[in-house]
N, C-alpha and C positions, 0 to 999 in steps of 0.2 A: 661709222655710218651715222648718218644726220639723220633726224628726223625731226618731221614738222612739229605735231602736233604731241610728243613721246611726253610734252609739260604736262599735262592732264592734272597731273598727280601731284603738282604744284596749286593747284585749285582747290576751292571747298568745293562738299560735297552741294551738286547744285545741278541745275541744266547745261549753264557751262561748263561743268568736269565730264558729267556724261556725253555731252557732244565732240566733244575734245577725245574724250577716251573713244569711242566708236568711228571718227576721224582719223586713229593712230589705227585702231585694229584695220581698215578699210587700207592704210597704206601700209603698213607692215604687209597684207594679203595681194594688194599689185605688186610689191617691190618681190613677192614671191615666184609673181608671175609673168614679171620680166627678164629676173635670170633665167628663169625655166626656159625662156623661148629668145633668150638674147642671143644673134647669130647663130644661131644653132647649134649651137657648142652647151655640153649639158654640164650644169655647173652643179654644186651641192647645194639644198637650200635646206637642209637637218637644224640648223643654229636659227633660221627664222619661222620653219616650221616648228621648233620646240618654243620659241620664242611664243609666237601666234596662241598655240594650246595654251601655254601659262595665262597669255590675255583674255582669252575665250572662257576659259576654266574662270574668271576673276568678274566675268559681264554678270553674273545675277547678285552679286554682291555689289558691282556697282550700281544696276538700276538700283536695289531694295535700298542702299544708301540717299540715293536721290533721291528717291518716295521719301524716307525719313524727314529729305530736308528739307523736301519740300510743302510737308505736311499733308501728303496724298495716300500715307500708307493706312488701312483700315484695322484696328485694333479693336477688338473683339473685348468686351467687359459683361461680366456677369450683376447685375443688381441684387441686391438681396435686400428682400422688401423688409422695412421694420417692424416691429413687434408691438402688436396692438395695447397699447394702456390697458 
């Protein structure tokens, strides 16, 4: 099975990979739901529905990478005032 956009993972972590990755989950989830309704004949779709879960399961790991990269992510630092002479 071919897919368009499965290169994602060939990219750095950026807007390009993220949109690339959300591209591929988008068509792995039609190509589910055109065997399901292809002629009417009910085919198996276990291998892209397990497939899909693994993608879905890996989306907050990709956005929070792309926040990383793209320097949008908020880091929390405590100051610690110095000590007076």
């Amino acid at each position: 099975m071919a897919w368009t956009y499965s290169d994602y993972a060939t990219y750095d972590y950026g807007a390009a990979r993220l949109t690339r990755f959300r591209l591929h989950v988008q068509e792995v989830s039609d190509k589910i739901g055109a065997e399901m309704s292809d002629g009417g004949a009910s085919r198996s779709t276990n291998a892209l529905q397990s497939y899909l879960g693994i993608l879905l399961k890996g989306q907050p790991d990709e956005v929070r990478r792309d926040k990383t990269a793209a320097g949008t992510i908020q880091i929390f630092t405590r100051a610690r005032p110095r000590p007076s002479p």
